[in-house]
C-alpha positions as a printed Julia matrix, in Angstrom:
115×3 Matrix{Float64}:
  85.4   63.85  111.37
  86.64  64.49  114.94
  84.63  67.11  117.24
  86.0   70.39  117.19
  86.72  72.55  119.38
  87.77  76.19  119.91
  91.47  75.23  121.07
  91.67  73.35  117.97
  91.41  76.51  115.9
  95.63  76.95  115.66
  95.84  78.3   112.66
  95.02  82.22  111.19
  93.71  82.37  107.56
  93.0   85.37  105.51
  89.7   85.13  103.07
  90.02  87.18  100.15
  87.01  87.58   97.2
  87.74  88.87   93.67
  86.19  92.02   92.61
  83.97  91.74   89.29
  84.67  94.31   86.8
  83.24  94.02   83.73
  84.82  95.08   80.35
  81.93  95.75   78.78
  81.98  92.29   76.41
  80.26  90.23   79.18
  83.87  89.23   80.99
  84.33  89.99   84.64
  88.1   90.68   85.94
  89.87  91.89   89.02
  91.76  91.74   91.75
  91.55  89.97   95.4
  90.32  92.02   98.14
  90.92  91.14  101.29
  87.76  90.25  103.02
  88.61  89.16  106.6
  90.75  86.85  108.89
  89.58  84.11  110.91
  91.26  81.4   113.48
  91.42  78.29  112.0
  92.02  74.61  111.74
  93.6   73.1   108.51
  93.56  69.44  108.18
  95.37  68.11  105.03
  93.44  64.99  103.49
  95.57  61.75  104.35
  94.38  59.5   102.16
  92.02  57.72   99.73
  93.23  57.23   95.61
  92.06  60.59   94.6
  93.73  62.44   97.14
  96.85  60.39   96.41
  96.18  61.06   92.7
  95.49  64.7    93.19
  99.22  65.08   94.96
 101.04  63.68   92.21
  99.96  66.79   90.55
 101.01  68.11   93.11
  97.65  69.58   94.55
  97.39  69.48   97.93
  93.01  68.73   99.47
  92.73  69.68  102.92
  89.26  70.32  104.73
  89.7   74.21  106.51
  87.41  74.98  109.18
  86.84  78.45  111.26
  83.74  79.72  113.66
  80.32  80.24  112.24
  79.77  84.36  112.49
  78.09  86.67  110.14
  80.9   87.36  107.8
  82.19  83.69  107.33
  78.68  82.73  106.66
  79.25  85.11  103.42
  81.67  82.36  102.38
  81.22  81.14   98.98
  83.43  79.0    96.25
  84.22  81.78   94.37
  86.45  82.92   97.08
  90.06  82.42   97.9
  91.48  81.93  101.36
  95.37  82.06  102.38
  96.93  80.69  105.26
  98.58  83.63  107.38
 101.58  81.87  108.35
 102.92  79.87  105.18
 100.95  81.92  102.49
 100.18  78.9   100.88
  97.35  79.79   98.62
  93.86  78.08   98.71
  90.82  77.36   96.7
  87.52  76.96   98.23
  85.87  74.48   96.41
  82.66  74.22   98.84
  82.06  75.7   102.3
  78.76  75.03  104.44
  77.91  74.39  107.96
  78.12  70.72  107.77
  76.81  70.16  111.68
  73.61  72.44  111.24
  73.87  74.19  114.8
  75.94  77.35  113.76
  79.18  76.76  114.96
  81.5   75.82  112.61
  81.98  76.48  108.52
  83.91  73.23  106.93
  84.92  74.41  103.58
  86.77  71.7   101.09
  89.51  73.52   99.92
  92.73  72.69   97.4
  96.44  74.62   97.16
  98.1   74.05   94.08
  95.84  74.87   91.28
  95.13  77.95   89.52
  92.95  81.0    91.42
């Protein structure tokens, strides 16, 4: 993956995390909440046969990364994040802090499957 840099955060996302209600027979529901928004930089997946397979079902893998802070460091896969500008839905399907030094949360994400 390329270095980042600040400047190459272009992009504004919105995180959002479900609320867990439960109905009293062990199921959880509820709605998003809005958590924060962050700067960011969304790079669609190119290529490879599962990404190729993955968009003829028309689900679209693209690696989403904003600034290492206290709140995006809450981050988990059971959250939802939505790009400001197109509102194309995401899914987080892992987010971590893949160069160790604080700076920057990568988080594998997917648009075009169910939340």
């Amino acid at each position: 993956m390329a270095r980042i840099t600040a400047n190459a955060l272009r992009d504004r996302v919105r995180l959002e995390k479900r609320e867990e209600i439960d109905d009293g027979y062990g199921n959880t529901y509820g709605q998003w909440v809005p958590q924060f928004e962050r700067d960011a930089c969304i790079l669609p997946s190119k290529g490879g046969e599962t990404v190729i397979a993955s968009r003829l079902q028309e689900i679209q893998p693209a690696l989403i990364i904003v600034r290492f802070d206290a709140e995006t460091a809450t981050i988990t896969a059971a959250w939802r994040l939505i790009d400001a500008r197109s509102g194309m839905i995401y899914n987080i399907r892992t987010a971590a802090d893949m160069e160790r030094r604080r700076r920057f949360i990568t988080m594998l994400c997917e648009a075009g499957v169910a939340t």
